[in-house]
Phi, psi and omega in degrees: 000124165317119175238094180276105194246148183246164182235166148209227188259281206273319174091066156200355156222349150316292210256331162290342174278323180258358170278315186288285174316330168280332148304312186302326168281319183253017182285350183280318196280007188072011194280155159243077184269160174215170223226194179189164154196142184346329175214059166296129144269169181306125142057018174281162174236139192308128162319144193319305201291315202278009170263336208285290188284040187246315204290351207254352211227357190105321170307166175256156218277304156332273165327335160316290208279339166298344174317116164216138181293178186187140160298104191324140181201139210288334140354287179311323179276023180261335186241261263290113144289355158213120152324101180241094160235169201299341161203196189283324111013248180331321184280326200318306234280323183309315217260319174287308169288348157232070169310324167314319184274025171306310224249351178241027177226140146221165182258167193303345184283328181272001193249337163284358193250320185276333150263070189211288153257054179231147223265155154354299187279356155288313163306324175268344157316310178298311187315055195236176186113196208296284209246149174321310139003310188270306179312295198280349153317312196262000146293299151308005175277316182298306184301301217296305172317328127359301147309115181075042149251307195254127200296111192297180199284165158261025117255120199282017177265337166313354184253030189245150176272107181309151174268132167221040155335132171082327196257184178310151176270015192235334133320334160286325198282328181253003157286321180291299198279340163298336176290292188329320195258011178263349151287322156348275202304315172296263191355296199290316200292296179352267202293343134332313192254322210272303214316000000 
């Protein structure tokens, strides 16, 4: 089974929102994502707007409501092929706690840019092995490769998801479209290598 994981800081509106939509989109592939953060307490739960847009986005309401945050831990890193976090902060944390995963943690903004340029038939070219697993490994070998390719933002806060715990619906709102096409981009990378 394909295992995807997302991080952020508290684990109840970034990285649960995008781990709950990506089970949701990719779950007929067998993907399991799940989600974790840096500074987490035990079992906090997402907040009303960041429950709103997981629901706007398709999930159920029961899922939603299954969220209890958990605390990033080098445990966690151990099986997830691919690695997503919410911002540049969150991969530092990712990568210092698992260095084998340098080359599988992006944060997501930077993982919609670097496949944004990379075309299909590379992707599925990188896509080769046994198993669904292998495939999509050697497809982030493509994306990943990507990198000192593709020119980084000229502000390196593009490669960040705002955090917007605490703030205006209208900051959630804008934390949603920064997420959003970097979901696009797993989704799309996914069903390439596995689908």
């Amino acid at each position: 089974m394909i295992q995807i994981l997302t991080v952020c800081t508290g684990n109840i509106c970034r990285s649960p929102l995008a781990a709950l939509v990506l089970q949701q989109r990719l779950g007929d592939l067998g993907v399991e994502a799940v989600s974790a953060g840096v500074r987490a307490r035990a079992d906090d739960r997402m907040p009303r707007e960041a429950a709103e847009l997981a629901l706007a986005h398709g999930v159920t309401t029961d899922r939603i409501a299954a969220h209890g945050s958990r605390y990033l831990t080098e445990k966690l890193l151990q099986e997830p092929d691919l690695v997503l976090a919410m911002d540049r902060d969150h991969r530092r944390a990712i990568v210092e706690l698992a260095p084998a995963k340098l080359r599988t943690a992006f944060t997501i903004r930077e993982f919609e840019r670097l496949a944004a340029a990379t075309s299909d038939e590379a992707i599925r070219a990188g896509a080769t092995g046994a198993d669904a697993r292998e495939r999509l490994r050697g497809a982030l070998a493509v994306i990943g490769g990507q990198r000192g390719l593709v020119f980084p933002p000229a502000d390196p806060l593009d490669d960040d998801v705002v955090d917007p715990y605490g703030r205006s619906r209208e900051t959630y709102a804008r934390s949603n479209a920064q997420l959003s096409p970097g979901l696009d981009a797993v989704e799309r990378v996914v069903r390439l290598a596995v689908g």
